[in-house]
Backbone as a chain_set.jsonl record, in Angstrom:
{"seq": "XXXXXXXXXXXXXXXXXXXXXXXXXXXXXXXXXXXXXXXXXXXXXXXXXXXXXXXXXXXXXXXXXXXXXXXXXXXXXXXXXXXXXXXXXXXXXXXXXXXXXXXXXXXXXXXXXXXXXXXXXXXXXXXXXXXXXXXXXXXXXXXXXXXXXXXXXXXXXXXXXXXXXXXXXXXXXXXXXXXXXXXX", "coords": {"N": [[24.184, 17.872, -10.897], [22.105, 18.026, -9.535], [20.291, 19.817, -11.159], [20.495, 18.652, -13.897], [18.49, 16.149, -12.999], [15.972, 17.698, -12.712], [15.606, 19.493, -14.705], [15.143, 16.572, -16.058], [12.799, 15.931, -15.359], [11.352, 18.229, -15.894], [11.204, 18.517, -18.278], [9.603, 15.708, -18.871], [7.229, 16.656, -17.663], [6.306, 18.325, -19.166], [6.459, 17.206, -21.506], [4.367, 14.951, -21.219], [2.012, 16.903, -20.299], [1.736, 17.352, -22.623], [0.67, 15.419, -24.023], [-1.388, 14.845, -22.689], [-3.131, 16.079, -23.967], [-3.332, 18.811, -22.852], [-2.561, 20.342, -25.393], [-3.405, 19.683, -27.302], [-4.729, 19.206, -30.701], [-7.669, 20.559, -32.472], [-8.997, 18.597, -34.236], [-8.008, 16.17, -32.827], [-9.001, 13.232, -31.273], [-11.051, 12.422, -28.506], [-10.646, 9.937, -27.93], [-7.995, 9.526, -28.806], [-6.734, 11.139, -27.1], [-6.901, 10.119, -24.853], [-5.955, 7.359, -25.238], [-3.073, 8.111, -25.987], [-2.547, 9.989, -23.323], [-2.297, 7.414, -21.31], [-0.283, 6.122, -22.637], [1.809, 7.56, -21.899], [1.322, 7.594, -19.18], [2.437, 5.015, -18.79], [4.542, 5.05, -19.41], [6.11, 6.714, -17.432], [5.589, 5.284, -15.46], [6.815, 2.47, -16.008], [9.356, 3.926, -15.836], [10.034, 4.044, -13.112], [9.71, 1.744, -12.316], [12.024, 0.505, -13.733], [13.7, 1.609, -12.7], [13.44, 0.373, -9.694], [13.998, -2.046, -9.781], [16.76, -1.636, -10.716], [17.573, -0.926, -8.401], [17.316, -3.036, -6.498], [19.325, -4.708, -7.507], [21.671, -3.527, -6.904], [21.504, -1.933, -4.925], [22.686, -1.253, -1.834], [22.083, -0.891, 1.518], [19.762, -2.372, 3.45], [16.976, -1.233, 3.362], [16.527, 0.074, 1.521], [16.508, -1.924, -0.73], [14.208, -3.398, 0.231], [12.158, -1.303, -0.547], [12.599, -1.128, -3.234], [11.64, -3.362, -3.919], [8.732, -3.338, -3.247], [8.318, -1.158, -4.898], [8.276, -2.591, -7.076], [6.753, -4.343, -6.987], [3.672, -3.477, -6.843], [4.426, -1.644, -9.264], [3.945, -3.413, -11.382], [1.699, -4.508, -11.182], [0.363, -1.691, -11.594], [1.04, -1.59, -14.513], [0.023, -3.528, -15.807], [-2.462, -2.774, -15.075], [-2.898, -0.679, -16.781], [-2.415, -1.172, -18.919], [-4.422, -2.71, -19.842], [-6.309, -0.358, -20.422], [-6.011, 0.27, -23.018], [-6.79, 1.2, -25.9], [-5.748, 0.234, -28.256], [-3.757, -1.696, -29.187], [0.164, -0.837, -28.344], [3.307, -0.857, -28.872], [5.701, -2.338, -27.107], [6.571, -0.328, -24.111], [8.43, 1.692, -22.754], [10.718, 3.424, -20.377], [10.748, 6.993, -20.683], [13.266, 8.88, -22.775], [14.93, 10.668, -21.465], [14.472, 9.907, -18.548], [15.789, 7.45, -18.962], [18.874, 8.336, -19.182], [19.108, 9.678, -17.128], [19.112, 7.98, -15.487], [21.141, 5.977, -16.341], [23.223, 7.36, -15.066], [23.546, 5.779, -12.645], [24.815, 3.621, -12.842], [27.298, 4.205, -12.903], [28.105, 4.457, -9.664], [27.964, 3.431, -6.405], [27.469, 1.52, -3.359], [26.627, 3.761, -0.242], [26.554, 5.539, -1.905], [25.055, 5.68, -4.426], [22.847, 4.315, -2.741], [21.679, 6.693, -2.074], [21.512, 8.497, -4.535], [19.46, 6.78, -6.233], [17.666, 7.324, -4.67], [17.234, 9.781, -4.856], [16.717, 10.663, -7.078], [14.141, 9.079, -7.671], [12.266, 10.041, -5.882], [12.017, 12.062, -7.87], [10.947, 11.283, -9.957], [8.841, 10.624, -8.686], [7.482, 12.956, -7.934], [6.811, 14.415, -10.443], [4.941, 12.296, -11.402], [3.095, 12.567, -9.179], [2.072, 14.664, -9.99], [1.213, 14.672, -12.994], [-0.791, 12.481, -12.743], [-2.581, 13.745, -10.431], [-3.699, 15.374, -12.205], [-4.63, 13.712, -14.611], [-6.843, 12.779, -13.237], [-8.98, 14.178, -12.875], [-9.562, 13.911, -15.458], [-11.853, 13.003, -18.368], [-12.567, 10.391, -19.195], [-14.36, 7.836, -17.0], [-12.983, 5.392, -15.858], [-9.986, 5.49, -16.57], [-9.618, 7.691, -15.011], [-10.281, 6.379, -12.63], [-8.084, 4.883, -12.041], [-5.889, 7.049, -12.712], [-6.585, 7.987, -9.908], [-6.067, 6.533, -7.726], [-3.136, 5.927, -8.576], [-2.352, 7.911, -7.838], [-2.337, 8.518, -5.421], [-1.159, 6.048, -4.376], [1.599, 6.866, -5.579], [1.952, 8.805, -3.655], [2.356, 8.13, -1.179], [4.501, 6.363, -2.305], [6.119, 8.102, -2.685], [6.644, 9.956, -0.087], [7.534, 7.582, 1.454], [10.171, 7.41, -0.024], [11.246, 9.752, 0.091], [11.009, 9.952, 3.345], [13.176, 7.907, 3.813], [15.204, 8.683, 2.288], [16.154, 10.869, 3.99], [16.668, 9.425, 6.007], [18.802, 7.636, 5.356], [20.989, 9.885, 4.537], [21.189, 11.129, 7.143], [22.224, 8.486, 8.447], [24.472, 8.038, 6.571], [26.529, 10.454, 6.597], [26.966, 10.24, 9.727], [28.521, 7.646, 9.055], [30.773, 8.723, 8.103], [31.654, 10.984, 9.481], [32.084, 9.48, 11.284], [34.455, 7.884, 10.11], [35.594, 10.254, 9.66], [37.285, 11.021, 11.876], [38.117, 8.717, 12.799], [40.747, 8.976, 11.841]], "CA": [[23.367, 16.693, -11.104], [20.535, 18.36, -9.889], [19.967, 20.362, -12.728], [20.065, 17.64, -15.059], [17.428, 15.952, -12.709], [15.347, 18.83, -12.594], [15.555, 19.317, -16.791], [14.6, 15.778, -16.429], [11.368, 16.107, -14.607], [10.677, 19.39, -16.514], [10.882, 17.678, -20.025], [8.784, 14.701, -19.189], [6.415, 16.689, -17.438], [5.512, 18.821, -20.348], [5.702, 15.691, -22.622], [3.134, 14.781, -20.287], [0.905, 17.746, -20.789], [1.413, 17.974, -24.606], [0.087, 14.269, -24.621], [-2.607, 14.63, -22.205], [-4.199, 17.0, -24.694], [-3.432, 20.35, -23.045], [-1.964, 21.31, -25.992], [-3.921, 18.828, -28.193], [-5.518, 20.059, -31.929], [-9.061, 20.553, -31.956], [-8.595, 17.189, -34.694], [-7.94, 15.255, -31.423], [-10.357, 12.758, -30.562], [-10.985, 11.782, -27.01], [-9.893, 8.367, -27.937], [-6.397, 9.566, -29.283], [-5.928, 11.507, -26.272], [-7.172, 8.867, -24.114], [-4.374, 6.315, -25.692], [-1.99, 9.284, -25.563], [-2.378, 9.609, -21.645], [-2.175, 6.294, -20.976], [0.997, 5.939, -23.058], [2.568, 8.789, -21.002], [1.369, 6.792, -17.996], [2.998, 3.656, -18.916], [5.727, 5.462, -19.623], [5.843, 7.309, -16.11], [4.874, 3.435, -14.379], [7.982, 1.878, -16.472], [11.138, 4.2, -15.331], [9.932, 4.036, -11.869], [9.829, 0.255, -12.654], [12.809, 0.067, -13.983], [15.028, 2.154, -11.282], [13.425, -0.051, -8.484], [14.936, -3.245, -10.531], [18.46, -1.736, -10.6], [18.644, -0.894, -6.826], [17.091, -4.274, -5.907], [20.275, -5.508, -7.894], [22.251, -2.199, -6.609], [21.644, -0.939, -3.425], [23.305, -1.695, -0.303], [20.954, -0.845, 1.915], [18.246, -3.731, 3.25], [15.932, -0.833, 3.373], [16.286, 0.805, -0.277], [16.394, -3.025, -1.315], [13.194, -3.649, 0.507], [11.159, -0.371, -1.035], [12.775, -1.55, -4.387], [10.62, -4.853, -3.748], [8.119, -3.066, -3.587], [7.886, -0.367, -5.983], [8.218, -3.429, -8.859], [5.549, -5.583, -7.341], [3.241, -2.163, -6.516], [4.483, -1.123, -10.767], [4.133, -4.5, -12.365], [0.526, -4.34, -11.503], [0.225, -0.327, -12.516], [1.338, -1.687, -15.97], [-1.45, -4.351, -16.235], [-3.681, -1.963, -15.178], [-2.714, 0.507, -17.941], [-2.465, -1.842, -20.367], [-6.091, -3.422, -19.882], [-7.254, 0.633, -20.884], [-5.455, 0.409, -24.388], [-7.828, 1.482, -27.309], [-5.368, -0.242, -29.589], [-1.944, -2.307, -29.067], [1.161, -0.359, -28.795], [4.459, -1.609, -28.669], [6.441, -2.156, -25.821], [6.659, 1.046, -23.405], [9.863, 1.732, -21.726], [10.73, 4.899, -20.018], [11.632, 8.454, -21.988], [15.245, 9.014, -22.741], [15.256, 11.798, -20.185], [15.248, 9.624, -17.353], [17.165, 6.605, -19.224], [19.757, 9.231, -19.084], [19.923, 10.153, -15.48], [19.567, 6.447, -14.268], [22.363, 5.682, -16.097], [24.564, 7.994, -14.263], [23.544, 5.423, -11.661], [25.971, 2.886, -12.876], [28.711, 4.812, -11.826], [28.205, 4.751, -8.017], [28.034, 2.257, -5.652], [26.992, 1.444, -1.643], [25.698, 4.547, -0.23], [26.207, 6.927, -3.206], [24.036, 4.738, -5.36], [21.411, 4.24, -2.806], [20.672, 8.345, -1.98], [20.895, 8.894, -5.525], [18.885, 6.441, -6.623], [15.906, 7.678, -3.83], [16.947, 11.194, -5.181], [15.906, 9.749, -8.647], [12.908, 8.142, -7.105], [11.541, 11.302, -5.269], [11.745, 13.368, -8.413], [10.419, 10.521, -10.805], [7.449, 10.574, -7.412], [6.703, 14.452, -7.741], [6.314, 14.523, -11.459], [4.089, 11.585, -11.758], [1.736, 13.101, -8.696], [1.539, 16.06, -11.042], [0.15, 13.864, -13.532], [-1.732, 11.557, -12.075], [-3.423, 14.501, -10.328], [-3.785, 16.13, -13.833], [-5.66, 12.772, -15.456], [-7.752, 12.191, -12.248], [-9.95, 14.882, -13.331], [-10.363, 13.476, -17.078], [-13.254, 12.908, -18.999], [-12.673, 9.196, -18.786], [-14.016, 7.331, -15.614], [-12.371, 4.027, -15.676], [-8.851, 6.28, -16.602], [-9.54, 9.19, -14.16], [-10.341, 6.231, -11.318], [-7.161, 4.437, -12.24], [-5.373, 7.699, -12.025], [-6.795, 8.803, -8.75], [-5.631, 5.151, -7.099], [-2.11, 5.684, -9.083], [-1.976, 9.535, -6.857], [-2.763, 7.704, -4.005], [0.288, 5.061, -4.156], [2.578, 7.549, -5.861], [2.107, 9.497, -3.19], [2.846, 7.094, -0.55], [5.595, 5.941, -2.343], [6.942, 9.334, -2.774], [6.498, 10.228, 1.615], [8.668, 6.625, 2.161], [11.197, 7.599, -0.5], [11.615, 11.405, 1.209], [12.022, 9.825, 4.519], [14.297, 6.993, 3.549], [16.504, 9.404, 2.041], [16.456, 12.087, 4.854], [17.169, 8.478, 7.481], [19.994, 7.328, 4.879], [21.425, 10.717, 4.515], [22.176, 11.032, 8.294], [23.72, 7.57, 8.357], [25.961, 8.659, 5.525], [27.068, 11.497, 7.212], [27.38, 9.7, 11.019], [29.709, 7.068, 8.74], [31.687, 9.93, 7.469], [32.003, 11.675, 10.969], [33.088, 8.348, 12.166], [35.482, 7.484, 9.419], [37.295, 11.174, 9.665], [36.977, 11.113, 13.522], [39.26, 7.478, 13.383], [41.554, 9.23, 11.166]], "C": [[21.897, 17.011, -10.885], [19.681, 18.975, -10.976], [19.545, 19.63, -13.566], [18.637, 16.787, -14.406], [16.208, 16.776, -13.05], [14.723, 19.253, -14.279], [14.422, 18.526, -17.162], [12.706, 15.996, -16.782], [10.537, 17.255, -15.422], [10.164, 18.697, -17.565], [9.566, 16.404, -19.67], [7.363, 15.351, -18.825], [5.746, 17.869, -18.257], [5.616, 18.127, -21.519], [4.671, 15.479, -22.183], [1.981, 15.043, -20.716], [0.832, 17.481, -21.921], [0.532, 16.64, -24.756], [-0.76, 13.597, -23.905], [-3.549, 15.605, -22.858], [-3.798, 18.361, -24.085], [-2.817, 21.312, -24.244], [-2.663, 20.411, -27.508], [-4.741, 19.735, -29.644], [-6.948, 19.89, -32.065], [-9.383, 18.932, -32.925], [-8.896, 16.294, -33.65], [-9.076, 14.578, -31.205], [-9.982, 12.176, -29.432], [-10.078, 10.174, -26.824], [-8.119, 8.309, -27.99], [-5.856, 9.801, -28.102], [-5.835, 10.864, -24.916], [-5.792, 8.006, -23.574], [-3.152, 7.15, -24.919], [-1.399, 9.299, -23.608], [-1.613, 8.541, -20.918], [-0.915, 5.811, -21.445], [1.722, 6.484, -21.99], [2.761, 8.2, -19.747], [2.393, 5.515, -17.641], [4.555, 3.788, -19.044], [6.705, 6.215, -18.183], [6.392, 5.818, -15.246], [6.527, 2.647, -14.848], [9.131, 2.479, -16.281], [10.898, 4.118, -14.084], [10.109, 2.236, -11.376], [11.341, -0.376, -12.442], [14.314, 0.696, -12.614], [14.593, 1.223, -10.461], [14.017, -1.43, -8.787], [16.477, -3.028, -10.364], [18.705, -1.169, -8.872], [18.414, -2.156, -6.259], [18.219, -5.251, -6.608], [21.711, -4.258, -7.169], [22.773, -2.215, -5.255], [22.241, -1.78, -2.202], [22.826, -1.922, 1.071], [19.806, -1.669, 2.169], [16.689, -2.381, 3.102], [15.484, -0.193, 1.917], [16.089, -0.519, -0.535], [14.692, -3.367, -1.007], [11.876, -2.341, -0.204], [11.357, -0.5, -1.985], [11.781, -2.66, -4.727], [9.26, -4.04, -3.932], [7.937, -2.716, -4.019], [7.593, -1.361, -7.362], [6.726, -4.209, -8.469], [4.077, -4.533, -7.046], [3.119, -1.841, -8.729], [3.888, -1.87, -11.8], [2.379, -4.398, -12.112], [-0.172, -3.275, -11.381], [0.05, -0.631, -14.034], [0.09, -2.561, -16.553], [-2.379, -3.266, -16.125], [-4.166, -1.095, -16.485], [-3.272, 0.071, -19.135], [-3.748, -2.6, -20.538], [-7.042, -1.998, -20.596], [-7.031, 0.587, -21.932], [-6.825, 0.251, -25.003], [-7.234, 0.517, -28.381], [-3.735, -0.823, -29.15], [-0.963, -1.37, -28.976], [2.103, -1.242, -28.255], [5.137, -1.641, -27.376], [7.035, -0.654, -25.267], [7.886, 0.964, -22.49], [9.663, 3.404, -21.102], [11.157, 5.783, -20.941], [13.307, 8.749, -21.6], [15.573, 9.739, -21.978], [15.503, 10.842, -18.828], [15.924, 8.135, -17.845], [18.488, 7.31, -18.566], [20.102, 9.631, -17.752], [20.073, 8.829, -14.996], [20.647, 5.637, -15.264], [23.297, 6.025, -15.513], [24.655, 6.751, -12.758], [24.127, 4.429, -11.498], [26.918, 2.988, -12.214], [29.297, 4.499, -10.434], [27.73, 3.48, -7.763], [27.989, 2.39, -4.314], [25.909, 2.542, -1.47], [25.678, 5.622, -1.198], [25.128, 6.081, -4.087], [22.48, 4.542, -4.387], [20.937, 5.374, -2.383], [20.734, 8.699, -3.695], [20.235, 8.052, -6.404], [17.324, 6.968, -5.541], [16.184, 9.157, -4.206], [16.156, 11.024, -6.299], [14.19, 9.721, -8.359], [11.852, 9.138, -6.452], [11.155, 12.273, -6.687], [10.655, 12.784, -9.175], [8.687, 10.797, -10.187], [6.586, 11.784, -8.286], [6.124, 14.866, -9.297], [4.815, 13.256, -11.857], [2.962, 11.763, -10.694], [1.296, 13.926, -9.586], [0.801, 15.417, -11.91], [-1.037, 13.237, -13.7], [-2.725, 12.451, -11.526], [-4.172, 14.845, -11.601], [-4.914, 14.931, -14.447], [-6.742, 12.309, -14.393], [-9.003, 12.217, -12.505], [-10.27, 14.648, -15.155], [-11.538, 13.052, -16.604], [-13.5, 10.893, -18.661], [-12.734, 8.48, -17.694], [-13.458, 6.252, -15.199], [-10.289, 4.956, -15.591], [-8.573, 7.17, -15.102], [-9.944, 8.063, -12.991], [-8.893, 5.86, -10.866], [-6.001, 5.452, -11.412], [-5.277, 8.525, -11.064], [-5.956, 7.573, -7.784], [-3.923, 5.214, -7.549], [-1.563, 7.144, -8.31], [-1.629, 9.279, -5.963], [-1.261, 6.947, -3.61], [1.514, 6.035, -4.435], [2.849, 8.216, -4.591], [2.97, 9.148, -1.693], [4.395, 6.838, -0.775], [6.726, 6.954, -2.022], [7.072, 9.887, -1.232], [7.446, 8.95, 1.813], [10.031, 6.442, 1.686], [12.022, 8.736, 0.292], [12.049, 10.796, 2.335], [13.082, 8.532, 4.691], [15.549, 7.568, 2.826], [16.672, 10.127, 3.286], [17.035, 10.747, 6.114], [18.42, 8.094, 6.811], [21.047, 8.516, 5.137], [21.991, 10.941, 5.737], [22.801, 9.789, 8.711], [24.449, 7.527, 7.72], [26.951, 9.548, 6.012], [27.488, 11.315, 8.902], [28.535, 8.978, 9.977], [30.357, 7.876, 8.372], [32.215, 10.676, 8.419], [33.053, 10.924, 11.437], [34.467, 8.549, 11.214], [36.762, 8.704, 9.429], [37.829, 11.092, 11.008], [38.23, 9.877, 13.811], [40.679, 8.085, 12.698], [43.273, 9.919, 11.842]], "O": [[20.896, 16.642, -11.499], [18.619, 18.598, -11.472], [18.423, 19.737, -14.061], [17.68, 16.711, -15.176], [15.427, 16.238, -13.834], [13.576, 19.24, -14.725], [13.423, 18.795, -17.83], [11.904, 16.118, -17.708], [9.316, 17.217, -15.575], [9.0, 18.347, -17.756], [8.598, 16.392, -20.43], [6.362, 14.907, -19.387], [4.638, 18.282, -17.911], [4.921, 18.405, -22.496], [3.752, 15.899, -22.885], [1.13, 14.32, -21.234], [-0.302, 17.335, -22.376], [-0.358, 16.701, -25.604], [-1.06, 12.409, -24.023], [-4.628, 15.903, -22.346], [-3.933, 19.256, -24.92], [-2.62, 22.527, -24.196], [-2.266, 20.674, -28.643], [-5.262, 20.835, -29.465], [-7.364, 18.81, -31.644], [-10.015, 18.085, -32.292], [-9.973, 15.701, -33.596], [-10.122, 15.176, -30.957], [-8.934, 11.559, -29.241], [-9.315, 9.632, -26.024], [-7.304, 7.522, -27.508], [-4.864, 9.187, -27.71], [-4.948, 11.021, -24.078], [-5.083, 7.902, -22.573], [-2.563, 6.99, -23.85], [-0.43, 8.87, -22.981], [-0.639, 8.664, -20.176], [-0.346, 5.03, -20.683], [2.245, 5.725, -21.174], [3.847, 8.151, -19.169], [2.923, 5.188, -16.579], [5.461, 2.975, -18.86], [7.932, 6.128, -18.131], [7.42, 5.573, -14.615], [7.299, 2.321, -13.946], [10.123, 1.781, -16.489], [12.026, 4.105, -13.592], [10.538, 1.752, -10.329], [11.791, -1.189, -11.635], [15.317, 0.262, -12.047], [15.668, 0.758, -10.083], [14.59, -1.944, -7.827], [17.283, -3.886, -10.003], [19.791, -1.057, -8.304], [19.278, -2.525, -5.464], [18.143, -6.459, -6.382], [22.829, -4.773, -7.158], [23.857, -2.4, -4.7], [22.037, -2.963, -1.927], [23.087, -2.939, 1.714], [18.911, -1.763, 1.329], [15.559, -2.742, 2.772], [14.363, -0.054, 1.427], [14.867, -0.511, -0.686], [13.959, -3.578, -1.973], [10.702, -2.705, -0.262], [10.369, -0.06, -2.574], [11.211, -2.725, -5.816], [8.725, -4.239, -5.022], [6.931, -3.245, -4.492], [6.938, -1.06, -8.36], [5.852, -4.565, -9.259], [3.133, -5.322, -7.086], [2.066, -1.838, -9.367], [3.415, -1.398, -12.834], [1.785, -4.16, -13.163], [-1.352, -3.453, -11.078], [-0.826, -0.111, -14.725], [-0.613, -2.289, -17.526], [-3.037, -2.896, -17.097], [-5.271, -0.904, -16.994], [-4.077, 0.5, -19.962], [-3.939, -3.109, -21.643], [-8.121, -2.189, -21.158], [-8.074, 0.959, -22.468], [-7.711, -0.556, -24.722], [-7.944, 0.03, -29.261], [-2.776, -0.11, -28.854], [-1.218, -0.648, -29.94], [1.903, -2.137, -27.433], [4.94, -0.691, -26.619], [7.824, 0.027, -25.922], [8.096, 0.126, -21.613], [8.787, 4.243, -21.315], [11.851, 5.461, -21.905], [14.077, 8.792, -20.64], [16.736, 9.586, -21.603], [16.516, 10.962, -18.139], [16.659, 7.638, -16.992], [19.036, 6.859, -17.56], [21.242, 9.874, -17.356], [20.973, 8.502, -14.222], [20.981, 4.535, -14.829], [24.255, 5.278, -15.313], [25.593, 6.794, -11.962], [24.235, 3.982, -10.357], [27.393, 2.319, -11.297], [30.472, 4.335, -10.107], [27.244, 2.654, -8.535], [28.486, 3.438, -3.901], [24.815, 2.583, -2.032], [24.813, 6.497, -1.226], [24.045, 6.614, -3.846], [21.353, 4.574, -4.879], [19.718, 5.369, -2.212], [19.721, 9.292, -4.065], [20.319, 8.455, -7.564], [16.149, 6.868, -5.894], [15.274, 9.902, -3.843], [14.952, 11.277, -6.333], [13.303, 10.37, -8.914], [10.645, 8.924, -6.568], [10.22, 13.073, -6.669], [9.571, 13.363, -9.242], [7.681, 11.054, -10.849], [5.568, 11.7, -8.972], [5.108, 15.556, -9.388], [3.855, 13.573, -12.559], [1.876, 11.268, -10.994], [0.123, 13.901, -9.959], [-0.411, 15.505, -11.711], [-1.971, 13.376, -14.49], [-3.861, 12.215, -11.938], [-5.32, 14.444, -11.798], [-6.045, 15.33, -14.726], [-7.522, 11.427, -14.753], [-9.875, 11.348, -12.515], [-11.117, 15.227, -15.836], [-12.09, 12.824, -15.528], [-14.418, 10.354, -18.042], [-11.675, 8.231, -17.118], [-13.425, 6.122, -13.975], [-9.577, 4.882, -14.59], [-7.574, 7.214, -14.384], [-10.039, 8.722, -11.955], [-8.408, 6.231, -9.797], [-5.422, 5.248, -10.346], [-4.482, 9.459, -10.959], [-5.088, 8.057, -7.057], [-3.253, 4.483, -6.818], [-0.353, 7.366, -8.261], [-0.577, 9.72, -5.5], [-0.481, 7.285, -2.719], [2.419, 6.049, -3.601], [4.047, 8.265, -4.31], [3.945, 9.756, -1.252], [5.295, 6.978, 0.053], [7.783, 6.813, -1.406], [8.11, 10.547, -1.282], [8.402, 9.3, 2.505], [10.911, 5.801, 2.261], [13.084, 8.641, 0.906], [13.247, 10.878, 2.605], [13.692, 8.333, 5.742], [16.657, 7.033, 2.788], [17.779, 9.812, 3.723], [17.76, 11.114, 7.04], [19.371, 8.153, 7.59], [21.975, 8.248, 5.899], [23.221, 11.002, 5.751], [23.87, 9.874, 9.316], [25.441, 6.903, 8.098], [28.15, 9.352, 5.817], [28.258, 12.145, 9.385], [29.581, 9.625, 9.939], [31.211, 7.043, 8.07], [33.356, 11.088, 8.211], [34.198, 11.182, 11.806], [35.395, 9.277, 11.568], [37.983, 8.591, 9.323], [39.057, 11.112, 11.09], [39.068, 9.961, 14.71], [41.726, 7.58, 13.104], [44.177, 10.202, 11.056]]}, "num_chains": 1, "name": "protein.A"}
């Protein structure tokens, strides 16, 4: 499973690049790659969105439920933000099929399997979108590049209370599991 995580994170985060211009044609105008970014972003802002929606219907956990609360009301105004830089309308932004694809596996599971691998999710979704977010800080654009210095900032945050909300779940998974063979 990690693997396929891992894939994930790879793939989006050289979608990423290709459509923050590092790989852009000299064609390219600032504006395209501007948009481009900002797509990528929105796109980034919306699976992180959307996982903290299905554990706040999900998780078991008052404390994954409670960092679910936040990551949407924390995302929901990421997405305004984003969407106030648009050069030009685009259509509704969802996440990339790469992590559709792993957070469906998250159907499957349930109690505490559902809420460490949804903060495994949530950590990786974190570490790729610091990479980013670092990455557009330093653009050419200063309204963009303040955006995504303030969007480093929270990610980063979010990503330090995901890490230790898994590493505090993880040993109460493993105390209930002690217990449960221990009564056996």
């Amino acid at each position: 499973m990690r693997c396929i995580i891992r894939g994930a994170v790879i793939s989006l985060f050289l979608l990423a690049s290709m459509r923050s211009g590092v790989s852009a044609s000299p064609q390219s105008s600032q504006a395209e790659i501007l948009q481009d970014s900002l797509v990528t972003a929105m796109e980034m802002v919306a699976s992180e969105l959307e996982l903290a929606k299905m554990a706040q219907s999900y998780a078991s956990h008052s404390k994954v439920k409670a960092m679910a609360n936040s990551m949407i009301k924390d995302h929901q105004r990421d997405m305004k933000r984003l969407k106030e830089l648009l050069a030009a309308p685009v259509g509704e932004v969802g996440p990339p099929f790469e992590r559709l694809a792993a957070a469906d596996h998250l159907y499957e599971l349930s109690g505490s399997e559902f809420d460490l691998e949804f903060l495994n999710q949530t950590v990786a979704a974190y570490q790729a979108s610091v990479g980013f977010f670092d990455i557009q800080s330093r653009g050419r654009d200063d309204k963009f590049a303040k955006i995504a210095r303030d969007l480093k900032s929270q990610t980063m945050d979010h990503l330090f209370a995901a890490e230790a909300l898994r590493h505090t779940l993880a040993v109460v998974v493993l105390a209930e599991k002690d217990e449960a063979e221990g009564s056996r």
